[in-house]
Backbone of each chain as ProteinMPNN parsed JSONL, in Angstrom:
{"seq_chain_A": "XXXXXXXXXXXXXXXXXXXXXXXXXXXXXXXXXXXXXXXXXXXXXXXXXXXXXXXXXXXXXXXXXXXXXXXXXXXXXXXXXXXXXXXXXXXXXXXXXXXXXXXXXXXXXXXXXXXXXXXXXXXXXXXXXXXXXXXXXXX", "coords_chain_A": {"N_chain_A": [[131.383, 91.397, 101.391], [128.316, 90.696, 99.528], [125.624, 91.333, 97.279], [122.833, 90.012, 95.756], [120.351, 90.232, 93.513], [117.579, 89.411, 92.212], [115.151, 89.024, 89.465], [113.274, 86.71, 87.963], [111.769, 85.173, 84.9], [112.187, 82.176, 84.618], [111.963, 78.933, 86.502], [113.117, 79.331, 89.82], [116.533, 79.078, 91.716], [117.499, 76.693, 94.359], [120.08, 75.982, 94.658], [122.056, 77.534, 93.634], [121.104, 80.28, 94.863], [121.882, 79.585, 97.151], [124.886, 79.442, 96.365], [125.5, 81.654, 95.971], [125.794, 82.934, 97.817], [127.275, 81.581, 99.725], [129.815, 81.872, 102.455], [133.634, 81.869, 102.925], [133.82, 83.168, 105.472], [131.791, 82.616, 107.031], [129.643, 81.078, 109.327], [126.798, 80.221, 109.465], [124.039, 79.912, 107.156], [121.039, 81.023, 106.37], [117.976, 80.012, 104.334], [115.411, 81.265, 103.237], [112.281, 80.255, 101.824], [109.701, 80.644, 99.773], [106.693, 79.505, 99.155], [104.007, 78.284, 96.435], [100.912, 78.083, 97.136], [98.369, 75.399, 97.538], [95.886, 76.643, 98.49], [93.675, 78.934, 99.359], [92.049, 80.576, 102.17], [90.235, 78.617, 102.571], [89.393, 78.411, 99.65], [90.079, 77.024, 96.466], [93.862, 77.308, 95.037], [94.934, 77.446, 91.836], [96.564, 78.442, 90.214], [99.141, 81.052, 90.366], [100.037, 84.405, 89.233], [103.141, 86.513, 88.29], [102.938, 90.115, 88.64], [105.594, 92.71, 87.737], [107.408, 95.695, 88.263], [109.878, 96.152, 86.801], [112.7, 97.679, 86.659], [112.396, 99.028, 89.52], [111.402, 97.648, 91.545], [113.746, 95.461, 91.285], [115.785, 97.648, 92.45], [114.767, 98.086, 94.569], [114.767, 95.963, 95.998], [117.587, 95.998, 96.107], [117.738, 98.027, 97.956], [116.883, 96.625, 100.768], [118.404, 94.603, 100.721], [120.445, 96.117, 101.708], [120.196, 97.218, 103.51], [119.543, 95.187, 105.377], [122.062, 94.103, 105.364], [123.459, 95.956, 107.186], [121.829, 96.298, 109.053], [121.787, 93.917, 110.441], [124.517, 92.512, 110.085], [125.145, 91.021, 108.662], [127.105, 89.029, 106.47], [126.456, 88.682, 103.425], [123.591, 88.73, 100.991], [121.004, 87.353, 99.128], [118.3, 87.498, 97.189], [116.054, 86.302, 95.338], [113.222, 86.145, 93.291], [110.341, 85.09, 91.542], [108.265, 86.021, 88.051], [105.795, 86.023, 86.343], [103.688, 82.992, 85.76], [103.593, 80.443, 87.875], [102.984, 77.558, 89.353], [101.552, 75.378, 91.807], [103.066, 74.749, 94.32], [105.308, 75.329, 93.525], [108.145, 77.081, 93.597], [108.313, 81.121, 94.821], [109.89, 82.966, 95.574], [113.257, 83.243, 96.829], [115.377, 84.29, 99.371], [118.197, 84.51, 101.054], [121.057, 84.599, 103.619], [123.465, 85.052, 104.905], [126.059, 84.672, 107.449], [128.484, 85.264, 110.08], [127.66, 84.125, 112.613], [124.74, 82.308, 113.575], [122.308, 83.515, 114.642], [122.338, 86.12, 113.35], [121.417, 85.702, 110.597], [119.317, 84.123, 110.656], [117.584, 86.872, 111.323], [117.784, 88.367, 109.343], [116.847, 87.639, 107.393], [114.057, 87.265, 107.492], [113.459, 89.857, 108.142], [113.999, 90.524, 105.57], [112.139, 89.291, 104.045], [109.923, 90.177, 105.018], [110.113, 93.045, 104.544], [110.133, 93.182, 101.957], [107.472, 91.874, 101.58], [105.976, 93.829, 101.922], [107.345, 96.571, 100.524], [108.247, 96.281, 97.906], [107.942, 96.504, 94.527], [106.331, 94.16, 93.203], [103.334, 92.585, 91.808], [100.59, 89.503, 93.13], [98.648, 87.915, 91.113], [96.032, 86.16, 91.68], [94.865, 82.95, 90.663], [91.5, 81.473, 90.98], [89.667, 78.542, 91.338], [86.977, 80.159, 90.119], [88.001, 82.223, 88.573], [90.393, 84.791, 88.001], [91.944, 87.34, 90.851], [93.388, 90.117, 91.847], [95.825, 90.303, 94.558], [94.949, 91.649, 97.723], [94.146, 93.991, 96.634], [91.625, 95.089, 96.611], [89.1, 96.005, 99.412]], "CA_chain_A": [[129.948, 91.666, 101.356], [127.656, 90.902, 98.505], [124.359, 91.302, 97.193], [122.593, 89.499, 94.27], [119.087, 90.503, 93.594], [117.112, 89.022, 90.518], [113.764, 88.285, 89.144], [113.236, 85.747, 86.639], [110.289, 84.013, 84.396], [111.929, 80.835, 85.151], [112.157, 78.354, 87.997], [114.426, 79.616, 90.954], [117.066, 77.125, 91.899], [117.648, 77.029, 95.395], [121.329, 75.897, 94.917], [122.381, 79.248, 92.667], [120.553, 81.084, 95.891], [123.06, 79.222, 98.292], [126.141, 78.98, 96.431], [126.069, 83.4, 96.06], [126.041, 83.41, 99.552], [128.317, 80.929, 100.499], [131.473, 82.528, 102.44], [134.572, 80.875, 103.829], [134.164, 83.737, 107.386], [130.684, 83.085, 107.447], [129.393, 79.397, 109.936], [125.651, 80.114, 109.439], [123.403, 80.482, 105.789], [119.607, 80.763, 106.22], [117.566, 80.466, 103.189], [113.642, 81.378, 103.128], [111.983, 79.606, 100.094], [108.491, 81.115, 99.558], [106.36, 78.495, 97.894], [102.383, 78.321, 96.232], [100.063, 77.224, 98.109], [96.845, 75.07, 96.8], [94.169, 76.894, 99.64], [93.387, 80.107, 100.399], [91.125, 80.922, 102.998], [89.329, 77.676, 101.957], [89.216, 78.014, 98.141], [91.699, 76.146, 95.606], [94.439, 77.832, 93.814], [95.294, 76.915, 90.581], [98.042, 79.218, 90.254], [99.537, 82.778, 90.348], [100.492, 85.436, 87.866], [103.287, 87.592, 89.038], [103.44, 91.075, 87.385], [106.546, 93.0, 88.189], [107.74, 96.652, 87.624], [111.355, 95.02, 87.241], [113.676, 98.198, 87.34], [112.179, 99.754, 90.355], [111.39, 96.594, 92.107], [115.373, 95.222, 91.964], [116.041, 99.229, 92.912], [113.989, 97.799, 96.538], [115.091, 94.553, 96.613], [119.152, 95.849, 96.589], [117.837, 98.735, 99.152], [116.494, 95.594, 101.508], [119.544, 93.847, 101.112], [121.824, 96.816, 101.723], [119.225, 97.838, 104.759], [119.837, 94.14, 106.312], [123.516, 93.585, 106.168], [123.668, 97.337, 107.672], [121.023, 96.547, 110.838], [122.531, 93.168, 111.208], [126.025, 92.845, 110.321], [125.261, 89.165, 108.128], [127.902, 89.458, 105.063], [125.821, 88.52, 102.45], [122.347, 87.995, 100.874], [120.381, 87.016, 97.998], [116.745, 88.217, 97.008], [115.422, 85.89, 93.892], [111.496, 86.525, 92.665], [109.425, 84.909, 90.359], [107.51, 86.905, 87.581], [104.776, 85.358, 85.357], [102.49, 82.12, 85.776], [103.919, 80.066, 88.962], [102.402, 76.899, 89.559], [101.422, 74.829, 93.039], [104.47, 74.188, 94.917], [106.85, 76.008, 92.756], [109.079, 78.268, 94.697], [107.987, 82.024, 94.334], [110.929, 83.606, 96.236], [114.061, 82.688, 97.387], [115.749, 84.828, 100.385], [119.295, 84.187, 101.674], [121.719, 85.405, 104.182], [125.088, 84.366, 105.44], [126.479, 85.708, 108.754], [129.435, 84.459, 111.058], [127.181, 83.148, 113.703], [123.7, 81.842, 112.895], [121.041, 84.359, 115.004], [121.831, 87.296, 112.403], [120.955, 85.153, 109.304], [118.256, 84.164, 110.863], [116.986, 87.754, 111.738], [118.233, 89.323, 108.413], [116.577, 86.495, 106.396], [112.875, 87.949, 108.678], [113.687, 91.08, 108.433], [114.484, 91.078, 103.973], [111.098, 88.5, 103.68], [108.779, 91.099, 105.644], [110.279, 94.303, 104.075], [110.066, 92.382, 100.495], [106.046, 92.119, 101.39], [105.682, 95.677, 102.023], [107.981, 97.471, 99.442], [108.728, 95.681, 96.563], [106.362, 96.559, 93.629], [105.312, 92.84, 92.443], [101.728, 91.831, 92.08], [100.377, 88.532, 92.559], [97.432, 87.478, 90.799], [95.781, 84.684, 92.16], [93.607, 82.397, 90.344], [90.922, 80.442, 91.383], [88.682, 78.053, 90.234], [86.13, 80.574, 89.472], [88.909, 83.488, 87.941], [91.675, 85.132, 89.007], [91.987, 88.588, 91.072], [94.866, 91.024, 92.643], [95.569, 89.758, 96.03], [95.24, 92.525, 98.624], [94.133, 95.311, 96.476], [90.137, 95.602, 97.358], [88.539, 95.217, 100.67]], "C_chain_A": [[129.435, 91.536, 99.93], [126.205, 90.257, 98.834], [124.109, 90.913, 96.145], [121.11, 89.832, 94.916], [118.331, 89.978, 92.493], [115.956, 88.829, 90.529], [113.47, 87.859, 87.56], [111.924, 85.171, 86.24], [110.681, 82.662, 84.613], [111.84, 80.122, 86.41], [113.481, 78.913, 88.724], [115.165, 78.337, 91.53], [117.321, 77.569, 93.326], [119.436, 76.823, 96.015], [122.472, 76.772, 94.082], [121.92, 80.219, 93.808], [121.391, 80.988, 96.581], [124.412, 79.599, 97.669], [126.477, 80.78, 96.035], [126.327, 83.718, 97.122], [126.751, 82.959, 100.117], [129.553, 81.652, 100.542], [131.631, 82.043, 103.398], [134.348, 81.932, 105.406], [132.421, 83.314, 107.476], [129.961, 81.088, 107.856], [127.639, 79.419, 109.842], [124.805, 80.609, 107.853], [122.099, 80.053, 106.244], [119.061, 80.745, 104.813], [115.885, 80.253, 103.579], [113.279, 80.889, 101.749], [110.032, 79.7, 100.542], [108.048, 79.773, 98.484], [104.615, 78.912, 97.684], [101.807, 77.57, 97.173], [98.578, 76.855, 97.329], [95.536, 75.567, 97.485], [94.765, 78.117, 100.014], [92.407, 80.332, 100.753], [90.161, 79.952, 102.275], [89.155, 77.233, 100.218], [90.393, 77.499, 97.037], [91.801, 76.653, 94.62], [94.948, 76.818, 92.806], [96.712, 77.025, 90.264], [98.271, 80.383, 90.671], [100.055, 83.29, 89.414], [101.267, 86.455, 88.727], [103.616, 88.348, 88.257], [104.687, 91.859, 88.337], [106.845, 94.428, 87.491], [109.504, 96.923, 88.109], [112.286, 96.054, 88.443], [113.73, 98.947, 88.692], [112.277, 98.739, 91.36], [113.165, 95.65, 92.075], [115.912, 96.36, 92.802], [115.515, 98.676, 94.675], [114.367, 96.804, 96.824], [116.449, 94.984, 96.976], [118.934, 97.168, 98.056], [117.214, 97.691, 100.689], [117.737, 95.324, 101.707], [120.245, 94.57, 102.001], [121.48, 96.709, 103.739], [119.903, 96.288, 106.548], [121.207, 93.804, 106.393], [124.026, 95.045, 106.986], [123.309, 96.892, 109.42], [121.755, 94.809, 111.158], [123.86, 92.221, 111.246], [126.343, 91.088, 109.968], [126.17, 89.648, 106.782], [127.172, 89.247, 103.576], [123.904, 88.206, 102.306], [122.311, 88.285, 99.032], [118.693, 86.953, 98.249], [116.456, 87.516, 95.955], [113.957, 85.682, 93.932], [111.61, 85.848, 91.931], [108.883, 85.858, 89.548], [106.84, 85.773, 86.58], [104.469, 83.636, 86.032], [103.85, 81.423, 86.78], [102.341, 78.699, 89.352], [102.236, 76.329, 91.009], [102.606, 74.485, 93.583], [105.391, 74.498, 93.976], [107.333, 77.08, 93.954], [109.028, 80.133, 93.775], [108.888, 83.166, 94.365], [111.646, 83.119, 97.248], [114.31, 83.767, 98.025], [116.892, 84.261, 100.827], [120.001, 85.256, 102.263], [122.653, 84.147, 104.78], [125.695, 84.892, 106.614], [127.346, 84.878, 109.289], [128.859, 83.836, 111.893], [125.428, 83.322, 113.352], [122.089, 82.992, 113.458], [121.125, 85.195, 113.722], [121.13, 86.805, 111.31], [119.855, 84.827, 109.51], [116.966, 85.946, 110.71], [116.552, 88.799, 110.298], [117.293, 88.697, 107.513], [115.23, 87.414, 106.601], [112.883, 88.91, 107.949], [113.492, 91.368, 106.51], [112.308, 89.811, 103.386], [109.984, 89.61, 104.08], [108.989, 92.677, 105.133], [109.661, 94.317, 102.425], [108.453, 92.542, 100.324], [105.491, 93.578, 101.279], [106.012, 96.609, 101.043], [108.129, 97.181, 98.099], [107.472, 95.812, 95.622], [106.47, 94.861, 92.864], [104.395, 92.943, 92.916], [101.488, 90.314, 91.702], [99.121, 88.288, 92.056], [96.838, 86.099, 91.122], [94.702, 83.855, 91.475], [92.832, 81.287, 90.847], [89.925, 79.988, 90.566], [87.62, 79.023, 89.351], [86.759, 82.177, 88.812], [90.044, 83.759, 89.1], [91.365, 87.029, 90.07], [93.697, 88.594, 92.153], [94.869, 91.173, 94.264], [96.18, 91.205, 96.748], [94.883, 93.921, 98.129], [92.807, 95.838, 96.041], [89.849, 95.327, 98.501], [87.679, 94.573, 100.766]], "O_chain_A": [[130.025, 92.196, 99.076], [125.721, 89.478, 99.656], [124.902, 91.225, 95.257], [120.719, 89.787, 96.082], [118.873, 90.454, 91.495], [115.473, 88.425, 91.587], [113.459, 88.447, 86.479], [111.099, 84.752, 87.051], [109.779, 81.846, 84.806], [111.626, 80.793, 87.42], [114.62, 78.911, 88.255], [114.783, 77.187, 91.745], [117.365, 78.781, 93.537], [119.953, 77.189, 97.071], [123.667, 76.481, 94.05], [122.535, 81.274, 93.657], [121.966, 82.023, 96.919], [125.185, 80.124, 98.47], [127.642, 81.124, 95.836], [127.018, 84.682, 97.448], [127.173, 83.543, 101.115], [130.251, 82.026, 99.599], [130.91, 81.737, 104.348], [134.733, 81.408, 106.451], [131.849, 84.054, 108.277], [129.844, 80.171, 107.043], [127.17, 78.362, 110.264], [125.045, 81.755, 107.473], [121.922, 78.865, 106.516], [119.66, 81.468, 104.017], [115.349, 79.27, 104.089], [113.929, 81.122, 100.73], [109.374, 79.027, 101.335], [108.638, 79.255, 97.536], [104.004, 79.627, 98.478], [102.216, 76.615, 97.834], [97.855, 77.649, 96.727], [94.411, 75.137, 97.232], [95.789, 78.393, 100.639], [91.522, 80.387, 99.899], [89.356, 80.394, 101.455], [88.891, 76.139, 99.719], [91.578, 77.823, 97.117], [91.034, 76.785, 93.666], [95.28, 75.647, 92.994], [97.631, 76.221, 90.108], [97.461, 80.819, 91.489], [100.633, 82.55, 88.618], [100.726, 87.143, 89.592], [104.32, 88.052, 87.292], [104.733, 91.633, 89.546], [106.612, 94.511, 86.285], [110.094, 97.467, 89.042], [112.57, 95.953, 89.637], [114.784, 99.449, 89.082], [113.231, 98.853, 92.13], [113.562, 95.269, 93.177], [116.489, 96.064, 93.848], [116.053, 99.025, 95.725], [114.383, 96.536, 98.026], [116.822, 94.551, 98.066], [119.752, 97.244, 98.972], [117.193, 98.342, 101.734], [118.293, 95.7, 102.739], [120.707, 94.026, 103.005], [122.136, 96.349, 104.717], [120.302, 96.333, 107.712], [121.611, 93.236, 107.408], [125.191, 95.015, 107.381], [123.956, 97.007, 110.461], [122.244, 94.658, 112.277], [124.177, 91.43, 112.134], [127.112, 90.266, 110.466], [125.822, 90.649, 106.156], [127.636, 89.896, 102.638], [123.161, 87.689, 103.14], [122.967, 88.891, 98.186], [118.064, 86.498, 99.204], [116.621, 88.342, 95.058], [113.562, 84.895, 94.793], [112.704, 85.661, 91.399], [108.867, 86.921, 90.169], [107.451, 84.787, 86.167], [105.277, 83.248, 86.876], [104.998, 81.787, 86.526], [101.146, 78.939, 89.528], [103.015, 76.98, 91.706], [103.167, 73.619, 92.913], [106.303, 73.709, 93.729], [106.779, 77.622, 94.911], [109.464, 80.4, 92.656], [108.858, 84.111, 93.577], [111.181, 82.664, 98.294], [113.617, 84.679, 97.574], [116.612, 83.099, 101.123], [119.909, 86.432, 101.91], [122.553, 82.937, 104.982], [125.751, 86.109, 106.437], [127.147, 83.681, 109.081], [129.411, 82.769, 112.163], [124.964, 84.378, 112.922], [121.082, 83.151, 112.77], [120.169, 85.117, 112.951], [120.145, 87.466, 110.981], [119.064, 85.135, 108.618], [115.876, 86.007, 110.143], [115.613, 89.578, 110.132], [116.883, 89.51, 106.685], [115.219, 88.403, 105.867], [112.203, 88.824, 106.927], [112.875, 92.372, 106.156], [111.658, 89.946, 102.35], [109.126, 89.819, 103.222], [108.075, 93.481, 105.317], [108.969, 95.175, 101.876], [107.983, 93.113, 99.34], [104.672, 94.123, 100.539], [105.174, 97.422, 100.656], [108.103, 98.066, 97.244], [106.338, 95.385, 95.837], [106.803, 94.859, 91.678], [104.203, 93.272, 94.086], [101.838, 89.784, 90.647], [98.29, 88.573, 92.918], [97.334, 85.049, 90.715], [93.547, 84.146, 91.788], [93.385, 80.226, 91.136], [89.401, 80.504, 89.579], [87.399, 78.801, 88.161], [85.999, 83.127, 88.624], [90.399, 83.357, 90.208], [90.435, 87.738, 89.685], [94.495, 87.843, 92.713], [94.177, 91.891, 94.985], [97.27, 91.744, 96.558], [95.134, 94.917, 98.807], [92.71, 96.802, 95.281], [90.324, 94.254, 98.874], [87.416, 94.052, 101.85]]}, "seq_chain_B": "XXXXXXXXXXXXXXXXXXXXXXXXXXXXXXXXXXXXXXXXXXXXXXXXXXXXXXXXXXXXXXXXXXXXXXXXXXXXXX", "coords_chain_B": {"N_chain_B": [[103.223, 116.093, 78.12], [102.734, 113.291, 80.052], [103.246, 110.676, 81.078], [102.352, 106.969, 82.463], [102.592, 104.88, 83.484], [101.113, 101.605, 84.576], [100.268, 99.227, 86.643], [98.973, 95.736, 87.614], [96.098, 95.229, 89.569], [95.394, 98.613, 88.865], [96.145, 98.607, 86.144], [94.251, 96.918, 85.473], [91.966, 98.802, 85.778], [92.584, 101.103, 84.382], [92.485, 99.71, 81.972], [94.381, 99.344, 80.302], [98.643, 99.298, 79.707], [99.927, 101.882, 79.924], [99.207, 105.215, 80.793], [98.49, 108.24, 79.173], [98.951, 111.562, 80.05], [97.478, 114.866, 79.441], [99.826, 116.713, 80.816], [102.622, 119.066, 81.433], [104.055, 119.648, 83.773], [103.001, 118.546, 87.284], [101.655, 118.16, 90.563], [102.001, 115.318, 92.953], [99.909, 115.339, 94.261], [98.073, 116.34, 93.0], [98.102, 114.792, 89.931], [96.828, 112.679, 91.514], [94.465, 113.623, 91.9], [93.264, 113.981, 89.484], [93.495, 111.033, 88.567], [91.454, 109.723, 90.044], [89.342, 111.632, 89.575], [88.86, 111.048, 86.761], [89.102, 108.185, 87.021], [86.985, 106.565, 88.677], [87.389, 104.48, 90.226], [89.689, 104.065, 91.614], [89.459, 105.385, 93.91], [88.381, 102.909, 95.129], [89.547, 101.498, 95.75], [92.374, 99.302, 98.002], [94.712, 101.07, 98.736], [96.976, 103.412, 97.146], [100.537, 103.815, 95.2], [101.973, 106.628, 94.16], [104.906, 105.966, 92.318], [107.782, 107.66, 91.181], [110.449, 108.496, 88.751], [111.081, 105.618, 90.106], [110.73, 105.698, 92.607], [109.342, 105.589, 95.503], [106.769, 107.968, 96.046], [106.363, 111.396, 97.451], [103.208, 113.506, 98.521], [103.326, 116.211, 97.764], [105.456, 116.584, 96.16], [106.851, 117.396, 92.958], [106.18, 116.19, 89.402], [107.455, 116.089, 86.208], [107.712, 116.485, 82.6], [109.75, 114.493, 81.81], [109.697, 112.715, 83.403], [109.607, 109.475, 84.768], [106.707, 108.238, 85.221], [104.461, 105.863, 87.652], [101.77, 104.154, 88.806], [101.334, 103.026, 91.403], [99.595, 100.243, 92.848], [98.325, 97.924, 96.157], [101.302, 96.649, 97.173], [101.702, 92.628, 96.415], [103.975, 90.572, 96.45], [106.364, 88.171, 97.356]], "CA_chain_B": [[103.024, 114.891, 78.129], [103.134, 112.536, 80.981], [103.653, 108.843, 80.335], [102.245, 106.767, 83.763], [102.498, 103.321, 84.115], [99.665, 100.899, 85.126], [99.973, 97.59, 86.856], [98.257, 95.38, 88.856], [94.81, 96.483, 89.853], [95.587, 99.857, 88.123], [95.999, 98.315, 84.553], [93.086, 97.375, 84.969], [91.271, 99.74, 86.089], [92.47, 102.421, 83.371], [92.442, 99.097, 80.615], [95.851, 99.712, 79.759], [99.266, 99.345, 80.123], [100.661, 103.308, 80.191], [98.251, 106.532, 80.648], [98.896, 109.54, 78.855], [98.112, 112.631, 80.304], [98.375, 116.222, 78.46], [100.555, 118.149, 81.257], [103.81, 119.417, 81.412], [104.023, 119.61, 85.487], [101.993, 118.516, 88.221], [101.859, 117.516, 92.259], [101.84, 114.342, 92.504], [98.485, 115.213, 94.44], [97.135, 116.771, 91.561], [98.046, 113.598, 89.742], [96.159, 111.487, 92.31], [93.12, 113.803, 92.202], [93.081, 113.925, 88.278], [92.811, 109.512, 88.063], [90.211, 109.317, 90.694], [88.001, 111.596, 88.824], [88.768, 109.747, 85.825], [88.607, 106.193, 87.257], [86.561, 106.516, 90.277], [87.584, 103.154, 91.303], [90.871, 104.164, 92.235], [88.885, 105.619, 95.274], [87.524, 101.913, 95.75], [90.748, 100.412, 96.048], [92.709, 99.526, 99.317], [95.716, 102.091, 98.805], [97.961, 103.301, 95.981], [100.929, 105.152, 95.566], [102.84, 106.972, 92.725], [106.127, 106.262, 92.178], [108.48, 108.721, 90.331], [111.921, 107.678, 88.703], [111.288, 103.945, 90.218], [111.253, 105.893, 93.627], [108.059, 106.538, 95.973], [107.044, 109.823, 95.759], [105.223, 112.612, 98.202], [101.823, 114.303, 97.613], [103.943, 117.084, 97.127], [106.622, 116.347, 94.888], [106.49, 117.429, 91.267], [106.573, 115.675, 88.157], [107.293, 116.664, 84.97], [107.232, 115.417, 81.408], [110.67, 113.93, 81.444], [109.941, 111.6, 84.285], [108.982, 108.247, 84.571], [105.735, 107.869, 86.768], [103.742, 104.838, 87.925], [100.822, 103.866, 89.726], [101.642, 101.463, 92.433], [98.625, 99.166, 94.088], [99.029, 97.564, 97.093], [102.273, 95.649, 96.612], [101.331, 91.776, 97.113], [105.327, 89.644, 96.553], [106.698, 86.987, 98.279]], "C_chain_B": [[103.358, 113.807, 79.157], [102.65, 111.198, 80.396], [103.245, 108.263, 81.766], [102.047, 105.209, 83.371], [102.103, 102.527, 85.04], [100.273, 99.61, 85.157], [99.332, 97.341, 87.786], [96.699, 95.228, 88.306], [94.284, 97.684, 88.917], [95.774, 99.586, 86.838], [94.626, 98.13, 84.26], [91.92, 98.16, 84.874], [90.822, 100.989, 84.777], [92.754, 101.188, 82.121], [93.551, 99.308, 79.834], [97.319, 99.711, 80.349], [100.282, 100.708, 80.493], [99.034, 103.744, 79.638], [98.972, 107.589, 80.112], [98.035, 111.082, 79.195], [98.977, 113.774, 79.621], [98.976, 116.881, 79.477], [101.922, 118.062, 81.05], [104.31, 119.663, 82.731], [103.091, 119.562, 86.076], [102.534, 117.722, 88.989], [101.817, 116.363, 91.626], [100.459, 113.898, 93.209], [97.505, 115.6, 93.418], [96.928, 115.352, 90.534], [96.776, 112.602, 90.248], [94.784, 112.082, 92.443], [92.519, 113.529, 90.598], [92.596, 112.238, 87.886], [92.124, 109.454, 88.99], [89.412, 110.129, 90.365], [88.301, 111.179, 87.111], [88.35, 108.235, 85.837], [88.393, 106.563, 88.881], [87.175, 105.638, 91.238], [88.478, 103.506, 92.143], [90.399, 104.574, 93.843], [88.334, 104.192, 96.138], [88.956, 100.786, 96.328], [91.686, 100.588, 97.655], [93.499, 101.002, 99.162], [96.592, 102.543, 97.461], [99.137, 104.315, 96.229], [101.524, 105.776, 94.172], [103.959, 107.063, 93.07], [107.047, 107.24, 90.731], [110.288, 108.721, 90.347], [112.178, 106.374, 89.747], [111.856, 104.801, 91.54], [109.833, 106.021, 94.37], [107.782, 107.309, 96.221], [106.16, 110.245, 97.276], [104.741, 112.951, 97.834], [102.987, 115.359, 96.952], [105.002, 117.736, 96.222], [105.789, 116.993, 93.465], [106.75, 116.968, 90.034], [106.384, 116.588, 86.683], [107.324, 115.72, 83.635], [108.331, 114.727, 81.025], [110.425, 112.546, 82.562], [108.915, 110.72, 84.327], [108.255, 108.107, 86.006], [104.92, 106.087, 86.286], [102.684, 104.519, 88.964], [100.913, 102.208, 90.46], [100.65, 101.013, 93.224], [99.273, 98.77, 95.07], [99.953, 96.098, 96.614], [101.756, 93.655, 96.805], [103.023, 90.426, 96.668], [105.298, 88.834, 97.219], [105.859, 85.694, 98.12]], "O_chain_B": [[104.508, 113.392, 79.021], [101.874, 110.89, 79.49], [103.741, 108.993, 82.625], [100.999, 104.742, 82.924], [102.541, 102.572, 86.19], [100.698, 98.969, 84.196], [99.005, 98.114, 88.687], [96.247, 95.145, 87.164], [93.181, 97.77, 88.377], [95.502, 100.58, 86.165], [93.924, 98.67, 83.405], [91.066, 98.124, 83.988], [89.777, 101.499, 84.373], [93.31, 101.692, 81.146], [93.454, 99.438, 78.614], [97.375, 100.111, 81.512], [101.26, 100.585, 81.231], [98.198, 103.283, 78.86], [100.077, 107.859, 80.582], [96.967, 111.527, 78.775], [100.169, 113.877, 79.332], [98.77, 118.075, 79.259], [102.415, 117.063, 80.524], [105.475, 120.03, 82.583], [102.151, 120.299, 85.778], [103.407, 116.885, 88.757], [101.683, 116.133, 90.425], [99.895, 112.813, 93.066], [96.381, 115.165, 93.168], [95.805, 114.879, 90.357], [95.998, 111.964, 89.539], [93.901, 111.4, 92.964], [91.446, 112.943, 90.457], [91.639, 112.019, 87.144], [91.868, 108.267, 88.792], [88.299, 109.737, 90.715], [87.255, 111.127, 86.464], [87.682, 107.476, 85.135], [89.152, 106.749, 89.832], [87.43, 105.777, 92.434], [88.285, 103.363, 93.35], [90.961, 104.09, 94.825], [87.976, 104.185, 97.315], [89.112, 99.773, 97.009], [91.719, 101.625, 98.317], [92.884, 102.023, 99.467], [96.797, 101.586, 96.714], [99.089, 105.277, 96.996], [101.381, 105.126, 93.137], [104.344, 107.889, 93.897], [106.733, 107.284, 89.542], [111.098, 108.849, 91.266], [113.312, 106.129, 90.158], [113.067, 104.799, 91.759], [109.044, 106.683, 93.695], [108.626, 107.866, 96.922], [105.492, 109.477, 97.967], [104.991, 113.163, 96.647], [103.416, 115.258, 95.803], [105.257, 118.858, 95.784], [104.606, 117.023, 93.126], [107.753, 117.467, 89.523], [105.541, 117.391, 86.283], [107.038, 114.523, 83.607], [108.221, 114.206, 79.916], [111.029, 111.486, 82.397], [107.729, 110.918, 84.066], [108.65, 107.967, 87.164], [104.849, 105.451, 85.234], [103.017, 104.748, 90.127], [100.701, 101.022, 90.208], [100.73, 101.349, 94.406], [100.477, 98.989, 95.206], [99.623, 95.054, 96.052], [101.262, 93.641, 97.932], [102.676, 89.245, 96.704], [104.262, 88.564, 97.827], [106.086, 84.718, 98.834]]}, "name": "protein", "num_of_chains": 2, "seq": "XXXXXXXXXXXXXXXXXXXXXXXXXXXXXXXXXXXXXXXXXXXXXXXXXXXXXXXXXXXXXXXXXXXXXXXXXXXXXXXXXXXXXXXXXXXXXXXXXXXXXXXXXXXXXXXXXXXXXXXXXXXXXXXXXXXXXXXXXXXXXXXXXXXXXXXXXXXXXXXXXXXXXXXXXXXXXXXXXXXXXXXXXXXXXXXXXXXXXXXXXXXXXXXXXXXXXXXXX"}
């Protein structure tokens, strides 16, 4: 069983994501790869700014991990973030899981991407043509 | 002396990256009533929470002046 958790200012590689997870008992690896997107709700991003409150935020990312090879019994994962300026189609967060047969990795992969939105203290800042603001935190 | 740490939203709000407040213990509702009459906004915002030792806390928890607090917006990752 292992867990790697990280968040970095540079580009995430997606073959440093795979090759922590790769294990000889394990016939299935999912990987989720979060990317920018140039449109939200009609208007065009530029970029994103992610701020991060690191040591607390890895502290949630390794209780995710632990949480998903617990509820579904995949041997490994990997959690890699972005922090700071993130351009169009850069990759914002990587997600991996490894499991003996391919449903759990699937489920675990789900399961560490949707907990990750909810718990994890990063903020993204989103900018658009006409400034940036903190996505999700006015109504 | 409490030390509170602002991001997000909440930096800017209180224009800074750490708040210093003068106590030596308090809820962590007391806390949460003390920056919304300081920075009203905080009332304008979706949700927040305070974390304490890089943990999420309860209204009713207590902090003191050795521990590391933070004001957490709504998270937005991934």
């Amino acid at each position: 069983m292992s867990i790697d958790v990280q968040i970095k200012a540079e580009t995430l590689s997606i073959d440093e994501a795979y090759q922590k997870i790769l294990n000889d008992q394990c016939g299935g690896i999912c990987l989720f790869i979060g990317t920018v997107r140039n449109l939200n709700k009609g208007k065009i991003v530029t970029h994103l700014d992610f701020e991060t409150y690191q040591p607390m935020a890895l502290k949630e990312m390794a209780k995710i991990a632990e949480q998903a090879i617990e509820r579904f019994q995949v041997k490994n994962i990997v959690i890699h973030h972005r922090s700071g300026h993130v351009g169009i189609s850069d990759i914002a967060v990587i997600i991996g899981a490894a499991s003996i047969h391919r449903k759990a990795a699937f489920e675990a992969t789900q399961f560490a991407i949707d907990q990750l939105k909810l718990h994890v203290p990063i903020w993204k800042k989103e900018f658009l043509e006409e400034g940036g603001y903190w996505v999700g935190a006015r109504p | 002396m409490i030390d509170v740490k602002c991001f997000g939203v909440a930096k800017e709000i209180v224009g800074d990256v750490n708040l210093i407040l003068e106590y030596d213990k308090l809820a962590v509702s007391e806390l949460r009533r003390h920056l919304e009459s300081m920075y009203p906004e905080f009332q304008k915002i979706n949700s927040y929470m305070i974390a304490v030792n890089q943990s999420y806390s309860e209204d009713e928890q207590f902090i003191t002046n050795n521990d590391e607090v933070a004001i957490i917006p709504p998270v937005s990752g991934g």
